[in-house]
N, C-alpha and C positions, 0 to 999 in steps of 0.2 A: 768029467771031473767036477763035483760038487759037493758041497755040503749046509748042511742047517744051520745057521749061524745063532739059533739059538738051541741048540745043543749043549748040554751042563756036562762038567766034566772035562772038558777040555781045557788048554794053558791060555786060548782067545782061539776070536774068531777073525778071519780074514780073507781080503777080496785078492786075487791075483790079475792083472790086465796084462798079458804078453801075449803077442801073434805068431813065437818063433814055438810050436808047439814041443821040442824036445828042450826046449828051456823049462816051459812049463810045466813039463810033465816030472822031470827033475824037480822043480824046487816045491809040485804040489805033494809028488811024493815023499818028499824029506822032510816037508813041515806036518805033515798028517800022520808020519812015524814019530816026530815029535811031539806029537799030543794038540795038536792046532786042529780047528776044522779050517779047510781052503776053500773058497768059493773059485771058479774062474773063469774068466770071458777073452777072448782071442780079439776083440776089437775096442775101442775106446767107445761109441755110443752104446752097447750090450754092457762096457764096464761102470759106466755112467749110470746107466738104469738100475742095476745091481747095487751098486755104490747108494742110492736115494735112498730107496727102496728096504732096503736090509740095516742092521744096526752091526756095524762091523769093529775091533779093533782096532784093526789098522791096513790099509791099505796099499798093494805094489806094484807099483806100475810101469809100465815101462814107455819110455819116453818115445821111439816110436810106432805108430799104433795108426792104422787103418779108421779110416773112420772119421775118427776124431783123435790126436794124436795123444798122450799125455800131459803135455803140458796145460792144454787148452780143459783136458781132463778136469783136472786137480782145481784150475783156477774156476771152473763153472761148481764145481763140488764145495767149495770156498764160497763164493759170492754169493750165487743163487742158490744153493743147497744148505750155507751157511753151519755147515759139519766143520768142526776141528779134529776129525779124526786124525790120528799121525799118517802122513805119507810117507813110503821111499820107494823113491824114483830109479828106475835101473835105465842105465843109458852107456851106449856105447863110444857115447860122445865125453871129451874131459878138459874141453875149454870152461874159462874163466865166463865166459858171456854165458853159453849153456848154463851153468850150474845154476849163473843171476835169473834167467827166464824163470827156472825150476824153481829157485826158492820164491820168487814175485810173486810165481802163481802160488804156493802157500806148501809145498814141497818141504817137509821135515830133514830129511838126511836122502843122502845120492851113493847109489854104489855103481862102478863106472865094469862093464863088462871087459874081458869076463871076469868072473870073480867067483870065490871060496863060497861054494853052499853053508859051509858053517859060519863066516862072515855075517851071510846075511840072516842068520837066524840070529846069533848075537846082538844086531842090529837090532834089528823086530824085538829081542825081550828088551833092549835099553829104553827101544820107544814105547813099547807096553808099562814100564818101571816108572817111566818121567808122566806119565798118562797118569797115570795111577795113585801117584804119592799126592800126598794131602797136606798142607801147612794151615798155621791158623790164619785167618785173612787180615790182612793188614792194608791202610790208605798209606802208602810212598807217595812224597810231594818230591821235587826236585824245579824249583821256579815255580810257572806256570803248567808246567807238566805234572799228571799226578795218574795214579794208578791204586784201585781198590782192586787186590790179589783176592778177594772173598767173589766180587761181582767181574773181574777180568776186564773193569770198566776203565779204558784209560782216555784222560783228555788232555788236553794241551790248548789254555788258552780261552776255555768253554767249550769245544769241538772237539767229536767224540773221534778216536783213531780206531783206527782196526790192524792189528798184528797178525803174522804168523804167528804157528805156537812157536819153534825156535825165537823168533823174535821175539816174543813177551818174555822169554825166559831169560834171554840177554838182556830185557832193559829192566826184569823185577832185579839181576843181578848188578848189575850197575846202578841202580836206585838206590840197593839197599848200600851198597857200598860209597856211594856218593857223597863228598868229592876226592873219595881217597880213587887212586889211580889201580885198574884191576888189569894185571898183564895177561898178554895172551892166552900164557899154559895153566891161571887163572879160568878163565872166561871157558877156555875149553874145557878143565875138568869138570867147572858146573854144570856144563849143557852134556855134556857128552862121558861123561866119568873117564874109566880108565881107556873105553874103545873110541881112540881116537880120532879125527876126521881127515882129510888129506888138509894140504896147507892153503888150500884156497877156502876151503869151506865157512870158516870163522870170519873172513874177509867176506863174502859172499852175505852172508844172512847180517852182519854189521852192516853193507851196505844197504840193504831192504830196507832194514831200521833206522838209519838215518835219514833216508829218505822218504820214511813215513812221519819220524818224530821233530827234521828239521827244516826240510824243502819248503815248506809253504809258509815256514816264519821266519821274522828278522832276525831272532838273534840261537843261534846252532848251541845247542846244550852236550851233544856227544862230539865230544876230543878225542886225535890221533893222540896221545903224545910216543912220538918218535925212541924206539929202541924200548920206552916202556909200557907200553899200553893200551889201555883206553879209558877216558875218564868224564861222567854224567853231569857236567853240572853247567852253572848261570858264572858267566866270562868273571866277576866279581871274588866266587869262591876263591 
């Protein structure tokens, strides 16, 4: 099962990483009837090299993996490969903790097995959709935290941060709205439109982001507030 990832004509290209070969063989089938080309590798170090190596889409992986598991996948693909490709992660797991590793390591959206073939295509075009769309760039200040949407450069304090994409996409949304208070069902149709996520998910990548944009200074700019929200700003607003 393979294909050229730069092959024209297709809806995108994309890596598959799963070791349960009748899964694969399923979802490579259905996305290549879709108009997708699929790359795919049965273990995490062969989905890794694929992954560098190739200019993919968007990549699926599944959490775990021979090898080198998914998670540890995603996070070396991030760090050391420094690719924002979108990820979604398939896992048969659907704890709260699970989800947190996934998205740390830089994990876009989670589809928890098993699950709807056509699910996970509609997934894949919303992360292709949000990949894709272009705004004009703008510098968002909010304190000492500031973020240039043109350069995807955020700092906080003179010290450069690094995001998830979910995550940058939550705090350009909360920047711009800041200090008005953005409720949940807010927060979720920007990131995620009408295909929504389970109820951990938005809990999940909000806590990545707080602990990128507030853990390591005195004063927390991202608010719970209770029954409404969430809200961006310096304790004064």
């Amino acid at each position: 099962m393979s294909g050229d990832p730069a092959e024209s004509g297709q809806l995108g290209s994309l890596l598959l990483v799963e070791d349960h070969r009748d899964i694969a063989e399923m979802v490579h089938a259905y996305l290549e009837g879709k108009g997708y080309t699929v790359d795919y590798a049965a273990d995490g170090v062969t989905g890794l090299h694929l992954a560098v190596t190739n200019d993919y889409d968007a990549l699926i992986l599944d959490l775990m993996l021979p090898g080198l598991d998914g998670v540890a996948l995603c996070r070396k693909y991030r760090e050391e490969a420094r690719n924002d490709t979108p990820v979604l992660m398939l896992t048969a797991r659907d704890t709260l903790d699970d989800k947190i590793h996934g998205l740390d390591a830089g994990a876009d959206d989670y589809l928890v097995k098993p699950f709807a073939i056509q699910e996970l295509e509609a997934r894949i075009r919303a992360m292709l959709r949000r990949r894709r769309g272009e705004v004009a760039p703008e510098l968002l200040r909010v304190g000492d935290l500031t973020l240039d949407t043109g350069t995807l450069t955020i700092q906080r304090g003179g010290k450069s941060l690094t995001l998830t994409p979910i995550a940058l996409r939550l705090l350009t949304a909360l920047m711009r709205a800041s200090p008005r208070v953005v409720s949940r069902q807010e927060l979720e149709r920007e990131i995620w439109g009408d295909l929504l996520p389970d109820s951990d998910t938005l809990r999940s990548h909000l806590y990545t982001l707080r602990k990128v944009i507030d853990k390591h200074f005195d004063n927390p700019l991202l608010h719970t507030m209770t029954s409404l929200g969430y809200r961006l700003a310096v304790e004064d607003d």
